[in-house]
KOLLODREN-100194 format. One record per residue: residue in three letters; z, y negated, x of N, C-alpha, C in turn. Coordinates in steps of 0.05 Angstrom, whole numbers, plus 5000, padded with zeros to 4 digits. Atoms other than C-alpha are relative to their C-alpha. Last residue first. Layout:
REM KOLLODREN-100194
ALAZYXZYXZYX/...
//
This chain:
REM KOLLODREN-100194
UNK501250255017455250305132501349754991/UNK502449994990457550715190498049914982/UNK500550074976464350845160497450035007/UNK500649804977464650855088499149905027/UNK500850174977467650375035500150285022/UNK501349774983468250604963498949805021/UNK502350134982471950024919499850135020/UNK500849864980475350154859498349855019/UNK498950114983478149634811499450185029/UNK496849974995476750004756501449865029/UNK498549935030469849984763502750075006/UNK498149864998467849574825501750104963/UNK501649745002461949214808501950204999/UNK500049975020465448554788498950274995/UNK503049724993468048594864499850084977/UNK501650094974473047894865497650195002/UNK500450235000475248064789498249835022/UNK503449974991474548774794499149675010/UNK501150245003481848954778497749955016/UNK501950124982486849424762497749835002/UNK502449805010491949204721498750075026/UNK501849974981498648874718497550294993/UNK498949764993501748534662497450095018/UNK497949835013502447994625500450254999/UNK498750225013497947464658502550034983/UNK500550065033493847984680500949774989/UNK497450125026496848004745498749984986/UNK500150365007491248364791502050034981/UNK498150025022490549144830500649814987/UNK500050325006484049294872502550034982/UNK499850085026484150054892501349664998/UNK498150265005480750104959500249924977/UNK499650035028478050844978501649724988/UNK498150045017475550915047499749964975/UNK500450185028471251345083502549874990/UNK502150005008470351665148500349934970/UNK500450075014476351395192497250124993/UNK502850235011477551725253499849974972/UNK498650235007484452105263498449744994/UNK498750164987481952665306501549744989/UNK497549834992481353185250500649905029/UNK499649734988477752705213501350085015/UNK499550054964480252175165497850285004/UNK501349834991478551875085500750145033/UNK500849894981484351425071498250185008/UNK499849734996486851135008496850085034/UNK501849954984488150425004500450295001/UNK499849714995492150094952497950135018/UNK501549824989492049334950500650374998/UNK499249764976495648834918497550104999/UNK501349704995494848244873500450155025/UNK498149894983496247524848498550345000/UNK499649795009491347054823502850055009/UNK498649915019492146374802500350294997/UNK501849735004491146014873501750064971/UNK502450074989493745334899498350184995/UNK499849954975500745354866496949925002/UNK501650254994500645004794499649975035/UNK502350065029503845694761500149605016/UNK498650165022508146034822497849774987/UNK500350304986504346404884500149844966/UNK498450145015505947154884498449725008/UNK498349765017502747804913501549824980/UNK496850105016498147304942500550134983/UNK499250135015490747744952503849895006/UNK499849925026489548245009501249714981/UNK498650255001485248265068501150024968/UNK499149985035482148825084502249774999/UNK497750195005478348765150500250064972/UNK499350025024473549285187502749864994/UNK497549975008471349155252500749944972/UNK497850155024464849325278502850004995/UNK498849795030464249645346500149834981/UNK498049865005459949225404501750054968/UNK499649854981452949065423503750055007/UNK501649784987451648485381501650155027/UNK500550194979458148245343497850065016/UNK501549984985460448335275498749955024/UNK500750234978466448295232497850215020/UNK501149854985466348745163499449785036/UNK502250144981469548405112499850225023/UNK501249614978473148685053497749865011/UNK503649964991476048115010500850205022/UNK500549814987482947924975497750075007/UNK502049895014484047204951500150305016/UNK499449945026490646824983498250124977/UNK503250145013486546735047501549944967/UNK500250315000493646855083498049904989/UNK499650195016493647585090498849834997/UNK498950304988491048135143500049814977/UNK499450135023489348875150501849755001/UNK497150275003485549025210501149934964/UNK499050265016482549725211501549844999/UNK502549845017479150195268500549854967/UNK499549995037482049785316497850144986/UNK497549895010480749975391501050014970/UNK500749774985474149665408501850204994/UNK502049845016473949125346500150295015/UNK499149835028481248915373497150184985/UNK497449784984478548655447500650204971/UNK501949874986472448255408502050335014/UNK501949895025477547985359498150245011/UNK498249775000481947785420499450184982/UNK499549834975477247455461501050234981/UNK502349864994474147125400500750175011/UNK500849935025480546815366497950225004/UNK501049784991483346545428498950234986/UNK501750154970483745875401499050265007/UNK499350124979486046275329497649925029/UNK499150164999483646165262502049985031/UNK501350214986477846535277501349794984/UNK500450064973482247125282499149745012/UNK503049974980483347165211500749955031/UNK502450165010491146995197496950175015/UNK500750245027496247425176498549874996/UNK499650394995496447975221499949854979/UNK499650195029496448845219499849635011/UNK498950244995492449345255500749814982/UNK500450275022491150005245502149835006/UNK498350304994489650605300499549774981/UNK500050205024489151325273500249665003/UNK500249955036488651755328499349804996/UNK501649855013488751585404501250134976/UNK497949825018490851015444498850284985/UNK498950085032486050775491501850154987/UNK502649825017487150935568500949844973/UNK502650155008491050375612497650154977/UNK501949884975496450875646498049844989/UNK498850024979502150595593498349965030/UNK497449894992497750665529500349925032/UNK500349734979492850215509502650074997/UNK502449805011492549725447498550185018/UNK498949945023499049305459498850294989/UNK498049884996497349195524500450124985/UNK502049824982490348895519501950205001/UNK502149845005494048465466498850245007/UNK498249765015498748265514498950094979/UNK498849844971493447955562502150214984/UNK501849715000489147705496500350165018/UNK499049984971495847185482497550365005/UNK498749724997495447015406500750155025/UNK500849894983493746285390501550345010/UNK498249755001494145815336498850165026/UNK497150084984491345135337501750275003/UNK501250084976484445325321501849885012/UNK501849924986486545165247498550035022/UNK499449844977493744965243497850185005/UNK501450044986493144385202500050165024/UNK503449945008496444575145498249935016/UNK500250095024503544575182497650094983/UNK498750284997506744805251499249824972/UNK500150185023504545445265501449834994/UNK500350234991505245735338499449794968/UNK497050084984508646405321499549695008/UNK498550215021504046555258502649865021/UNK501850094996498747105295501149684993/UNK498050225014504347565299498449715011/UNK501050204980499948285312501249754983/UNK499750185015502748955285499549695025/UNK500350154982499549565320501049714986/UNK499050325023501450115276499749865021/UNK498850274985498750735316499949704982/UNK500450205025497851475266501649735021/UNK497750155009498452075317498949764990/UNK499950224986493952685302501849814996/UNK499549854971493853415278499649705014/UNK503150134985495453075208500750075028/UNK503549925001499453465167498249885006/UNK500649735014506353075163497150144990/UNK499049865034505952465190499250294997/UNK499949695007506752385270501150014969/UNK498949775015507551635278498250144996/UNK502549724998506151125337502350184981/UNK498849774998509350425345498050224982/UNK501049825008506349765369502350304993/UNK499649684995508549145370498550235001/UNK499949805016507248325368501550365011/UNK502349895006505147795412500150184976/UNK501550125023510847335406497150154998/UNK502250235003514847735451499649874983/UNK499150284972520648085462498249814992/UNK501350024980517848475385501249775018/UNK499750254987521248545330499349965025/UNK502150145007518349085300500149814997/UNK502549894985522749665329497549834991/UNK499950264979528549235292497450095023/UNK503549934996526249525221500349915038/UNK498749804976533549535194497150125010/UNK501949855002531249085136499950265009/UNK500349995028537148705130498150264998/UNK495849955005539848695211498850094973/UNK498649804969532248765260503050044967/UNK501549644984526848505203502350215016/UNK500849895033532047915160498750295018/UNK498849925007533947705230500250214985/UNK498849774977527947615264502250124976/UNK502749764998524247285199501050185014/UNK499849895015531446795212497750324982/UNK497650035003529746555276500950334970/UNK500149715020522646555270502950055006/UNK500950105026523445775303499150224975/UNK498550095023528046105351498349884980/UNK498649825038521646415370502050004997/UNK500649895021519045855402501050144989/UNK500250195017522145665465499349964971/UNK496550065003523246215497499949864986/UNK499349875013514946375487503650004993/UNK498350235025512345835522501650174985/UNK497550134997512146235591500649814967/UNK498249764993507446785558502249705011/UNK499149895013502846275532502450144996/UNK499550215012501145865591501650164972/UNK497650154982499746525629501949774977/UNK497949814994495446855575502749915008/UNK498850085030491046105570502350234993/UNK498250134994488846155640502749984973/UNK497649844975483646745638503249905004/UNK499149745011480646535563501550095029/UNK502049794999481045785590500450274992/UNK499349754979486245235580497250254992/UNK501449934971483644575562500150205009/UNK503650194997488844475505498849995023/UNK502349935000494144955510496849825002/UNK500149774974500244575545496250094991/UNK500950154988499444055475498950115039/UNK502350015003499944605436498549735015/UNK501749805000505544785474497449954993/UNK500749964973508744085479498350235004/UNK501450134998508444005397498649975039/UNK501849865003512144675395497449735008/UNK501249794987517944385430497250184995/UNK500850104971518243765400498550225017/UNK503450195004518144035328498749915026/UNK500150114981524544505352497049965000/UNK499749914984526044855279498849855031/UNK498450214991524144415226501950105017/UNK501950244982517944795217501949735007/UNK498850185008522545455202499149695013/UNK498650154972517446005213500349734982/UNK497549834996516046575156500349765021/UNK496750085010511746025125502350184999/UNK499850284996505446125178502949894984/UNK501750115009506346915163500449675008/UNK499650245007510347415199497349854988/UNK499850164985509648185204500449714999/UNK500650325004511248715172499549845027/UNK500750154970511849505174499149734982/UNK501250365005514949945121500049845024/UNK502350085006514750735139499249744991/UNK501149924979521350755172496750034995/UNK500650364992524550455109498549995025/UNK497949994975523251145079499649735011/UNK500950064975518951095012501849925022/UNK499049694978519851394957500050055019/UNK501749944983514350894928501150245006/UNK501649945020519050664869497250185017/UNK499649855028524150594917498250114971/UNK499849824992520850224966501650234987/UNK502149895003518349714917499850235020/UNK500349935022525549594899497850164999/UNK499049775008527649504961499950084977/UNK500149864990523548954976500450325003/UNK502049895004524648644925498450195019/UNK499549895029532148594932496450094991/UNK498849724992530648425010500350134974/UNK502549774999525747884989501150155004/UNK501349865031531347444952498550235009/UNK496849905016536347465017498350044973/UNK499449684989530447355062501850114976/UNK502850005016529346575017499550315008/UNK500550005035535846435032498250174994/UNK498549795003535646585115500350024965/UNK497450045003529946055120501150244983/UNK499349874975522146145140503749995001/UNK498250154986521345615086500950095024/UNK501350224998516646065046501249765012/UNK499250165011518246735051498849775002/UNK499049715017514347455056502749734994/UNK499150205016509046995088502050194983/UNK498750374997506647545123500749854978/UNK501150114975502648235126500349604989/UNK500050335008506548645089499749765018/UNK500150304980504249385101500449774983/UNK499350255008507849955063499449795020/UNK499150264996505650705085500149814976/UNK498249994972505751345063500749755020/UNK500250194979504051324998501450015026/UNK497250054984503752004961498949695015/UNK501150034965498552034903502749915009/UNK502749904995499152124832499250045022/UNK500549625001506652184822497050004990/UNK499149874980507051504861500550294992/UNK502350044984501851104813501550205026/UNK502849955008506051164758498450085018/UNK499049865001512750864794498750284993/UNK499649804974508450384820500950304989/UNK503649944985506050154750500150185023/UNK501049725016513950154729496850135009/UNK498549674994515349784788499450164977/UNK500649954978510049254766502050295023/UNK502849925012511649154693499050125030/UNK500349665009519049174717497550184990/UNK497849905001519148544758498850284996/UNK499249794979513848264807502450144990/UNK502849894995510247764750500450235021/UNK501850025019516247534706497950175008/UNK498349725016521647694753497750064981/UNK500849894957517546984812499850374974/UNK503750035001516646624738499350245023/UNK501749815018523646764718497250005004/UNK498649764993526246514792499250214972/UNK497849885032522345914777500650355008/UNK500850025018517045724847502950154989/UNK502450185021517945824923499650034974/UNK499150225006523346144951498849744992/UNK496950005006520346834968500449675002/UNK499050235001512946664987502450014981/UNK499650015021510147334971501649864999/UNK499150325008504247225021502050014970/UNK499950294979501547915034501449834974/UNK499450165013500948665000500949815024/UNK499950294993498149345021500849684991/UNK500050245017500050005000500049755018/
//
């Protein structure tokens, strides 16, 4: 299951119960003695002030939709979104960074990066917290600001399954953070080998919040991820789409991006919606088809949904490798 941007502390506390209460756990609840989920990605914005409040509502939902899933907290992975960081957290200090990056080159720009990093993520402060003490996820807090990786062995697959979570939201600073953001393509490179430099092997999926070509280093690291990722799933558009990034003379990369799970009645979008993804593999862990069930708020209750892919019956959407 996939789901982004559910901007905890934003909008009427009946409005938030209204559209993520019981119409929507009951749905799950439905939907989990037809098929097993095995994961839970939430790829950011999971509050909206980046403040310890606004954790304290998502933990109750949180656990709600792992419960209805059946789902071990060791299968939910997150990462941050532009309003998991507290922008009244050390304004100076980030304003010097992006001021550090300007001019810097794809070889120089690593360096510069990696020392700003003390400085910054107290401004995820609380995002930390809520992941490592509430959530009890702390294997996906990452030293860095680059992100994580961890590797699972599910049940009946002769291969291992690599979560690569990428925190694309550590230099954000307002609505003008296009081409201001930046991800570090030296830990990257890291993230997405093993120890001795080889690629990983099975299943490898990647998570972030924003496109790539919202960051400086946007290309390096897009180009680096098409070779190793076999899918990015990633927020923040508040619409959901299935893109395909392209480049001559290396791997496509498939993107699923999923709709605002929430965004309160005069926000900037009116849907809301999830994802379901079912998996085609082979018996190394390669992707040969997927299955992407579309899901939307109704207005009074959740459905599936065609809305963005009017072709898609039922909200289905058949996506094969090599087309």
């Amino acid at each position: 299951m996939h789901l982004s941007d559910l901007h905890f502390g934003r909008g009427a506390n009946w409005e938030r119960q209204r559209v993520l209460g019981e119409d929507l756990l009951r749905k799950l609840s439905t939907l989990r003695t037809e098929r097993d989920v095995d994961l839970l990605f939430i790829t950011g914005d999971i509050a909206f002030a980046g403040r310890s409040g606004d954790y304290e509502q998502a933990t109750k939902f949180v656990e709600s939709i792992r419960s209805a899933l059946h789902l071990a907290v060791e299968r939910i992975f997150v990462v941050p979104g532009n309003h998991d960081i507290d922008r009244t957290v050390s304004p100076t200090g980030l304003a010097q960074v992006r001021k550090d990056i300007e001019g810097q080159t794809p070889a120089s720009l690593p360096k510069v990066l990696t020392a700003a990093t003390a400085n910054i993520i107290p401004r995820q402060a609380a995002y930390r917290a809520w992941v490592r003490d509430t959530l009890k996820r702390p294997t996906l807090v990452a030293t860095d600001t680059t992100g994580y990786r961890e590797t699972l062995e599910l049940s009946g697959r002769p291969f291992p399954v690599q979560v690569i979570g990428l925190d694309t939201a550590w230099l954000s600073g307002g609505d003008d953070d296009h081409e201001r953001l930046a991800l570090n393509r030296a830990r990257l490179g890291e993230l997405l080998h093993d120890d001795d430099g080889h690629p990983l092997p099975g299943l490898r999926l990647g998570l972030c919040h924003h496109p790539f070509s919202w960051l400086r280093d946007g290309r390096e690291c897009e180009n680096l991820a098409r070779d190793h990722l076999q899918i990015l799933f990633r927020g923040h558009l508040h619409q959901p789409e299935l893109a395909v990034q392209f480049s001559p003379g290396l791997t496509p990369l498939k993107c699923v991006t999923a709709g605002a799970l929430f965004e309160p009645s005069g926000g900037d979008m009116n849907y809301a919606g999830f994802e379901l993804v079912d998996l085609e593999l082979d018996l190394t862990g390669r992707p040969v088809q997927a299955q992407i069930h579309f899901w939307g708020w109704r207005g009074d209750f959740w459905a599936p949904d065609n809305h963005v892919y009017p072709n898609a019956a039922n909200g289905l959407v058949e996506w094969k490798w090599g087309s």
